[in-house]
C-alpha positions as CSV (number, residue, x, y, z in Angstrom):
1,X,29.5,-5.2,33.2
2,X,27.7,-4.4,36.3
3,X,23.8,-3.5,35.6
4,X,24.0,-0.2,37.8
5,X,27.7,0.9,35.9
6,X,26.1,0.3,32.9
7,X,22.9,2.3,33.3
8,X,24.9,5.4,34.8
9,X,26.8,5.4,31.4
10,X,24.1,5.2,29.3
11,X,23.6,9.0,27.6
12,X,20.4,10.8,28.5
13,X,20.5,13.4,26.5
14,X,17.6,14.6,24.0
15,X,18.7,13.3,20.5
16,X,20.1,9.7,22.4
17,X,16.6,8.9,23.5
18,X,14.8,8.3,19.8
19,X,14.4,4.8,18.9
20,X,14.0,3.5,15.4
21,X,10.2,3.5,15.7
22,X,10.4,7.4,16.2
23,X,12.6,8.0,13.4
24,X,10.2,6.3,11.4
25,X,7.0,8.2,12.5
26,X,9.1,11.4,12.5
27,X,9.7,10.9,8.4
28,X,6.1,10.1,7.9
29,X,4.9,12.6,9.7
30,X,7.4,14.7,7.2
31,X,6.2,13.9,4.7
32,X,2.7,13.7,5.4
33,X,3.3,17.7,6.5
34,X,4.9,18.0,3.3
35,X,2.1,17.0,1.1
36,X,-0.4,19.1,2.7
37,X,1.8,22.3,2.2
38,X,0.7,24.4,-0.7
39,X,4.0,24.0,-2.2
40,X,4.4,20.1,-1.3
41,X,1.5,18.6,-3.3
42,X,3.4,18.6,-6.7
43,X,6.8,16.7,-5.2
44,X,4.7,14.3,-3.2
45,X,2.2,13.3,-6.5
46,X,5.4,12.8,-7.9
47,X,6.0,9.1,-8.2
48,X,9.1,8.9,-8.7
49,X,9.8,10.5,-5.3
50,X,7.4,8.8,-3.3
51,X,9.7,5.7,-5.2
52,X,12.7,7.1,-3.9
53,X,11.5,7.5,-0.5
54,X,9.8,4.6,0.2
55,X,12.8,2.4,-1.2
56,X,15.1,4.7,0.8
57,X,12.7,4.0,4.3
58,X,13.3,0.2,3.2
59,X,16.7,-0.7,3.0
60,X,16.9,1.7,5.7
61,X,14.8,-0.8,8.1
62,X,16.3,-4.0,6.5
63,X,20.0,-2.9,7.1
64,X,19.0,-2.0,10.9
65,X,17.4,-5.9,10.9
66,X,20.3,-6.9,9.0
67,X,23.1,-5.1,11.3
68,X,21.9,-6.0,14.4
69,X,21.6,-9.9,14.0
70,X,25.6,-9.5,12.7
71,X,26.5,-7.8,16.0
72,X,24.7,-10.8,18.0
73,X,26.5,-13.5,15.9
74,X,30.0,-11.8,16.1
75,X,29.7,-10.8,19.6
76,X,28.8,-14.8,19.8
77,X,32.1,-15.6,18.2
78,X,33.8,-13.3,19.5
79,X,33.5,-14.5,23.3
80,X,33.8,-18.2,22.0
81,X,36.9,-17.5,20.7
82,X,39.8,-15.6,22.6
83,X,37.0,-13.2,25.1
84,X,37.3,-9.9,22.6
85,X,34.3,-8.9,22.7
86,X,33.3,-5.4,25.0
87,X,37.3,-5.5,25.5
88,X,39.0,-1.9,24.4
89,X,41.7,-2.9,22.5
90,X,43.3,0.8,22.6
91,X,43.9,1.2,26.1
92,X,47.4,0.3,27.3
93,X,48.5,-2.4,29.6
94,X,47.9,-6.4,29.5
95,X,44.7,-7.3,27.8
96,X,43.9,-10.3,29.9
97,X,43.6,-7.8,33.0
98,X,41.7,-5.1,31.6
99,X,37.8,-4.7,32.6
100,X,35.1,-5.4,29.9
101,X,33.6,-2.2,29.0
């Protein structure tokens, strides 16, 4: 796809702009808030939450890791072996013809 298409279809809008690094600091920064609320300081002394939380952070990171070295792989195979890939297999017509989105 052409580098100028493809930046005028990338979304701008607020929620579109986090990356995985803010996500991250926004839950720590959660819970960090949390714990120095009055009512916050018994769940967050609480080990089995902090447990919870910190396993839940953690496959959540891995998975992200995990997922994108899949899509790299298949979208490897994927050209290699008949051009699917970035091809949108709902639209109508000939697929041989049809753009790469």
């Amino acid at each position: 796809m052409d580098p100028t298409t493809w930046q005028k279809s990338n979304r701008t809008g607020f929620l579109y702009s986090f990356t995985l690094n803010n996500v991250l600091q926004i839950c720590v920064a959660n819970i960090i808030g949390y714990s120095l609320a009055p009512f916050g300081r018994q769940l967050v002394t609480d080990s089995h939450f902090m447990t919870v939380v910190a396993t839940t952070v953690a496959l959540s990171v891995v998975a992200f890791f995990i997922a994108e070295v899949f899509i790299n792989q298949l979208m490897g195979q994927l050209c290699e072996k008949g051009g699917l890939f970035g091809k949108d297999l709902n639209k109508v017509g000939d697929q041989a013809t049809k753009e790469k989105v």
